[in-house]
C-alpha positions as CSV (number, residue, x, y, z in Angstrom):
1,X,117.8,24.1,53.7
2,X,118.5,22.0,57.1
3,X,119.6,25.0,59.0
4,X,115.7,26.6,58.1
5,X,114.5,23.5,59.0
6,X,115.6,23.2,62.6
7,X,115.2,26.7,63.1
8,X,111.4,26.7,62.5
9,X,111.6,23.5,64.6
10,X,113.4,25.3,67.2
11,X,110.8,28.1,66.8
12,X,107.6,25.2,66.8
13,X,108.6,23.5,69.9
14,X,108.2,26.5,72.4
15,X,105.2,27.4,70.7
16,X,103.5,23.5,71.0
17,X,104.9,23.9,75.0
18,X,102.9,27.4,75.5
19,X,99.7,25.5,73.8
20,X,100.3,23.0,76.4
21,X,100.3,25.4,79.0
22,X,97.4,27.4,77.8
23,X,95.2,24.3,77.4
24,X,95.7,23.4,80.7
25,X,95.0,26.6,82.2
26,X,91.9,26.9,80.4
27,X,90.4,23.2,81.5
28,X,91.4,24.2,85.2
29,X,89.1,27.3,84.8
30,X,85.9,24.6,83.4
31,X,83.4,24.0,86.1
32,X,84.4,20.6,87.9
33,X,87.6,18.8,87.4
34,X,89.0,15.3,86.9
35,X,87.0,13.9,89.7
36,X,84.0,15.1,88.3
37,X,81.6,12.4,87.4
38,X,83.7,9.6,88.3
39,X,82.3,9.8,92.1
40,X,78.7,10.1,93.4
41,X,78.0,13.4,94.2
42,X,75.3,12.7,97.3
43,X,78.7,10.6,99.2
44,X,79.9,12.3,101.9
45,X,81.8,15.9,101.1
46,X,85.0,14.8,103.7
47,X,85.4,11.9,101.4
48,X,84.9,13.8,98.0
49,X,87.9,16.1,99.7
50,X,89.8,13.6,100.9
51,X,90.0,11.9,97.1
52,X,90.4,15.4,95.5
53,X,93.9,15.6,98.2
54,X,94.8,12.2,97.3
55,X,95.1,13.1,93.2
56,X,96.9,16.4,93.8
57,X,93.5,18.7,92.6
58,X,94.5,20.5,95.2
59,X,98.0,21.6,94.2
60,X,99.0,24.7,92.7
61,X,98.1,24.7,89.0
62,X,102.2,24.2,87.9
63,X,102.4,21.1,89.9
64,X,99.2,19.6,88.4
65,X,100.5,20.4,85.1
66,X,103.7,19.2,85.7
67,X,102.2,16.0,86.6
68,X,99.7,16.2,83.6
69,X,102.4,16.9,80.9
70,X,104.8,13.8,82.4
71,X,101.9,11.7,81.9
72,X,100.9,13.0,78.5
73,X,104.5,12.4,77.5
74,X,104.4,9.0,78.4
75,X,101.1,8.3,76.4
76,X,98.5,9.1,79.6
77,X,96.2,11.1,79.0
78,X,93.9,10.4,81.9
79,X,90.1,8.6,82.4
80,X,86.8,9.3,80.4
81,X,84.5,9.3,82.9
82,X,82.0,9.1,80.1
83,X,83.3,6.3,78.3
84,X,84.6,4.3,81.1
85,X,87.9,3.7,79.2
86,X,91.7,5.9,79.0
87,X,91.7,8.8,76.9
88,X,94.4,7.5,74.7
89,X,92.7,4.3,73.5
90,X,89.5,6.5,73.1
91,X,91.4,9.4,70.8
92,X,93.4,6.8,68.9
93,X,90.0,5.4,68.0
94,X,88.7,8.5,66.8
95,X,91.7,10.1,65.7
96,X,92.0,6.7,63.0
97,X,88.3,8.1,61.4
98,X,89.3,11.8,61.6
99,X,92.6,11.0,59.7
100,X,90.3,9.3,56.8
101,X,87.8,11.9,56.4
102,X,90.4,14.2,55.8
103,X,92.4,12.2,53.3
104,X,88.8,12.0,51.4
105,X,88.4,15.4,52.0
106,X,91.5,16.4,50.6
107,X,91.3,14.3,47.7
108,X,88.0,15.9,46.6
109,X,89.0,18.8,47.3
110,X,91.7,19.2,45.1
111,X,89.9,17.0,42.7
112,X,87.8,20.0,41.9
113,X,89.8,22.8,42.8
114,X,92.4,22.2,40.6
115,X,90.1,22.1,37.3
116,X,88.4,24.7,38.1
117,X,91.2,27.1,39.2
118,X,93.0,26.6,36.3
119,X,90.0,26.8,34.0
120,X,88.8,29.8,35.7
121,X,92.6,31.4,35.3
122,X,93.0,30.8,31.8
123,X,90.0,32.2,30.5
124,X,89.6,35.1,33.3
125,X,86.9,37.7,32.4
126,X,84.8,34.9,30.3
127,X,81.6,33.2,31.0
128,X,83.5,30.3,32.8
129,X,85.5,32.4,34.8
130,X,82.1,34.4,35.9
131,X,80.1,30.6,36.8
132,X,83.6,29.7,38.5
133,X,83.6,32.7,40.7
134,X,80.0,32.8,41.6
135,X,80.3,29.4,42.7
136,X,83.3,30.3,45.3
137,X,81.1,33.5,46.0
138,X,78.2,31.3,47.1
139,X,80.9,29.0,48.8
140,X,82.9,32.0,50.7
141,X,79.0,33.1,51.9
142,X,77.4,29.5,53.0
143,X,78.2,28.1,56.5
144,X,79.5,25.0,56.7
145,X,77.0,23.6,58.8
146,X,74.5,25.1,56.7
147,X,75.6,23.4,53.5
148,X,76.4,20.1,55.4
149,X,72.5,20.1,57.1
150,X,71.4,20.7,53.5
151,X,73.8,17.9,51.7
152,X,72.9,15.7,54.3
153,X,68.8,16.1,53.7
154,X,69.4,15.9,49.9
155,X,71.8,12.8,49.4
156,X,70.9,11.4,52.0
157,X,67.3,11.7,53.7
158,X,65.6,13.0,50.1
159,X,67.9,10.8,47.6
160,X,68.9,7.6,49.6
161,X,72.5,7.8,48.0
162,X,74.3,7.9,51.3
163,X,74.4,6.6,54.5
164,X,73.2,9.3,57.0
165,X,75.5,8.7,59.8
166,X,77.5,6.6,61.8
167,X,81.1,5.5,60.3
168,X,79.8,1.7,59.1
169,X,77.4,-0.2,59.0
170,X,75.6,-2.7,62.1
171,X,77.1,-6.2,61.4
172,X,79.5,-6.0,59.3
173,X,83.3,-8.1,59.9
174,X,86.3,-5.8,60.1
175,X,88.5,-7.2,57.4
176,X,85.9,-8.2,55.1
177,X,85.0,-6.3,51.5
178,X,82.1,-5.1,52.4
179,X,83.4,-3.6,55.6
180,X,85.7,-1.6,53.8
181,X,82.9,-0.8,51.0
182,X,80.6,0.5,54.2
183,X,83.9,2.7,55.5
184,X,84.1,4.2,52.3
185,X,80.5,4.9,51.8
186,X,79.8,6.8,55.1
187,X,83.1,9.1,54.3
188,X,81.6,9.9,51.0
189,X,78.9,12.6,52.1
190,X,80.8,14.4,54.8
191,X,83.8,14.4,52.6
192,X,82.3,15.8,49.8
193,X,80.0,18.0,52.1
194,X,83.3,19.8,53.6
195,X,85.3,19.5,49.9
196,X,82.7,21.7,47.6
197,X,83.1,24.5,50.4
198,X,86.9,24.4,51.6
199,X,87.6,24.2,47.8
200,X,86.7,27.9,47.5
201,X,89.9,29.0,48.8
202,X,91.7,27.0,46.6
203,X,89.9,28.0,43.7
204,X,90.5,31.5,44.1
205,X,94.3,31.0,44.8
206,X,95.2,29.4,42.0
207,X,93.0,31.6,39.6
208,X,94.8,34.5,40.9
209,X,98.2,32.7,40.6
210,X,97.3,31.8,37.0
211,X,96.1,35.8,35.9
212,X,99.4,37.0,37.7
213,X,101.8,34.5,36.0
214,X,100.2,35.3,32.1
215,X,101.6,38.8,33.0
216,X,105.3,38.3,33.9
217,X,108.0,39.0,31.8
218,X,109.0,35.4,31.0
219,X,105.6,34.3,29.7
220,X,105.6,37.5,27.8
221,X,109.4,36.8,26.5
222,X,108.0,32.7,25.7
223,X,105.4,34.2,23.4
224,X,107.5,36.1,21.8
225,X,109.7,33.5,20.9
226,X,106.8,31.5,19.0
227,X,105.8,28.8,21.8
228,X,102.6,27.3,21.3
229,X,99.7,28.4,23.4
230,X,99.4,24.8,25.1
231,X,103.1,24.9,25.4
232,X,102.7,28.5,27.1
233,X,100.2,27.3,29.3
234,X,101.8,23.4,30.3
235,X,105.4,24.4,30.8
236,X,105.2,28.3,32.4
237,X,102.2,29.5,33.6
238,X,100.9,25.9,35.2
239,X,103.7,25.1,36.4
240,X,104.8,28.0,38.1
241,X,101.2,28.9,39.5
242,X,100.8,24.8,40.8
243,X,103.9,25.4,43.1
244,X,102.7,27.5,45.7
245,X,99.0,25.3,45.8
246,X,102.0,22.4,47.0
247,X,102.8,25.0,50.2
248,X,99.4,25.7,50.9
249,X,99.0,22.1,52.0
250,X,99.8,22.6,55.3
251,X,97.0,25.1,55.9
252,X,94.7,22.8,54.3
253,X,95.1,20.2,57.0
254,X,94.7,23.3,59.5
255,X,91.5,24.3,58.0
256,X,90.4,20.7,57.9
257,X,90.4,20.6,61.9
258,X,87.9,23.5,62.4
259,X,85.5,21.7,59.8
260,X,85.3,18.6,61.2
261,X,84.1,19.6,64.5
262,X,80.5,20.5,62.9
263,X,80.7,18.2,60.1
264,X,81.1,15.1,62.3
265,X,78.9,16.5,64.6
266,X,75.9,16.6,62.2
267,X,76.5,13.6,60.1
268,X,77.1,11.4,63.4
269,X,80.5,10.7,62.4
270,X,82.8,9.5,65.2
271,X,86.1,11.1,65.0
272,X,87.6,14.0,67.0
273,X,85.5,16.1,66.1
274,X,82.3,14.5,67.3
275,X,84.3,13.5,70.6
276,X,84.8,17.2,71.2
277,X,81.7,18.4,71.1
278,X,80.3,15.8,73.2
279,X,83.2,15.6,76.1
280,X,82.3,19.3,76.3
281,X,78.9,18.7,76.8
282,X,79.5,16.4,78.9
283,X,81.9,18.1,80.7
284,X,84.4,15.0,80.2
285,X,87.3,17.5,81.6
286,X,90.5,14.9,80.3
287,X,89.0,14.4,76.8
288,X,88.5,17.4,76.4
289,X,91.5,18.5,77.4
290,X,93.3,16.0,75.2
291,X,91.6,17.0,72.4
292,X,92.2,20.4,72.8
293,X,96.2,20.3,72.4
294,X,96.2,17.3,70.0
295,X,94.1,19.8,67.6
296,X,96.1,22.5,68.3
297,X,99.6,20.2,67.9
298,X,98.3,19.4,64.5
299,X,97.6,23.0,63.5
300,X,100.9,24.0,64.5
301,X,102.6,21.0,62.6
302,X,100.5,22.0,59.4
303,X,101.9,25.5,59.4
304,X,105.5,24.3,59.9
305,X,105.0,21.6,57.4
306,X,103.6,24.5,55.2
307,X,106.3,26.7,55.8
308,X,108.9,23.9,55.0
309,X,107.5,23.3,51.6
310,X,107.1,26.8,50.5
311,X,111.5,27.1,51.6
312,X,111.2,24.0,48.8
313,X,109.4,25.7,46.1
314,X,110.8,29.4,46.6
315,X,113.9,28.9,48.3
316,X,113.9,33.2,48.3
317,X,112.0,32.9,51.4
318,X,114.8,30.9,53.6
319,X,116.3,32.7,56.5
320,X,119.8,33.1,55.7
């Protein structure tokens, strides 16, 4: 198990050092660069150049990101121009309300997948089964952003049930009860908003794990033997259809990443994703930048961590 284990780390670290590398590459070919919008454009060109010498912009792309990824290493990640403050205190501000909404996410997402899935499995090719899979139907055909706008004029412009954007409320005390309360209530919409759609996948795996279990030999052997249906159902086919739902964790949090770039952008959420979409608009070069490889570290993490837990429950799959 440990020698699997350090070879799929073995196998992640040059692949998070080529990210690194292509990340870089692709911010040096934005318009601008790290000087951008941190100097007044109408000063005098000599000086602009003379600045630009004097933080190594002019180096050959290797050098700069030698000097880029030394920094990184040692937790700098450069200047917002924007935001007037380092990039590291700005992401680990964000990256604290990303990491929530996708805990609630998660949470609601297997909240309802889970149900349904099974329900849908167990009594395939019946009137539940037929709602269940038009509803991931709907799901796999709806844009995110779509159903987000639309959740978002219904619960909370139409209904009043949720707060429409921001993360908490004006005024509130950090530390208090009704700070937390607030915190909660603004991840409730986007987190559900993201769930009933990302759920689809879910649904559908674990339906089709379910109908392929009820026809292996062992459930067939089980039955034979006189086991109850609930006994059937609790011991064998659950069981053995819930394992591989564990391994597909890791491409949960994955899928999580791409969502939260609209979702936070439409409900005003501040987390990565909303400080992505606006350092690119900006043209905030090391935010984006930063963002760039952190979101790709973490997809690269979530496979591996996926792939470790899938060597747990089917140890078949382990490189020998």
């Amino acid at each position: 198990m440990w020698k699997f284990i350090v070879r799929r780390l073995l196998i992640t670290l040059p692949q998070i050092v080529l990210l690194s590398i292509l990340v870089f590459v692709m911010a040096q070919m934005m318009p601008g660069d790290a000087l951008t919008g941190l100097i007044d454009p109408n000063i005098d060109p000599a000086a602009i150049e003379e600045q630009r010498e004097k933080m190594g912009l002019n180096d050959p792309w290797y050098i700069q990101y030698g000097d880029w990824i030394s920094s990184a290493l040692q937790g700098d990640l450069g200047q917002s121009f924007r935001f007037k403050m380092p990039v590291t205190d700005l992401v680990e501000q964000r990256l604290i309300n990303s990491f929530w909404l996708g805990l609630v996410t998660l949470i609601f997402t297997y909240i309802i997948a889970i149900p349904l899935g099974i329900t849908s499995g167990r009594y395939n090719d019946t009137m539940r089964d037929q709602l269940i899979t038009g509803y991931t139907y709907i799901g796999f055909a709806t844009p995110l952003f779509i159903f987000a706008l639309v959740m978002l004029w219904v619960g909370g412009f139409q209904l009043g049930w949720f707060p429409t954007g921001g993360s908490v409320a004006p005024g509130l005390e950090p530390g208090t009860f009704e700070y937390a309360l607030s915190k909660f209530q603004h991840l409730l919409l986007p987190g559900l908003s993201m769930a009933l759609i990302t759920t689809v996948n879910t649904v559908q795996y674990l339906r089709s794990e379910i109908i392929d279990t009820k026809q292996k030999d062992f459930i067939v052997t089980a039955r034979a033997k006189g086991a109850s249906e609930s006994r059937v159902y609790n011991r064998h086919i659950l069981r053995n259809s819930l394992l591989p739902i564990a391994a597909y964790f890791g491409f949960e949090i994955t899928g999580l990443i791409g969502g939260t770039v609209f979702i936070e952008t439409i409900f005003s959420y501040p987390g990565m994703g909303l400080l992505f979409m606006d350092s690119v608009l900006q043209r905030d070069y090391s935010v984006v930048t930063a963002v760039v490889l952190l979101f790709g570290i973490a997809s690269i993490l979530g496979a591996l961590l996926s792939d470790i837990i899938l060597s747990l429950v089917d140890p078949r799959i382990r490189i020998k």
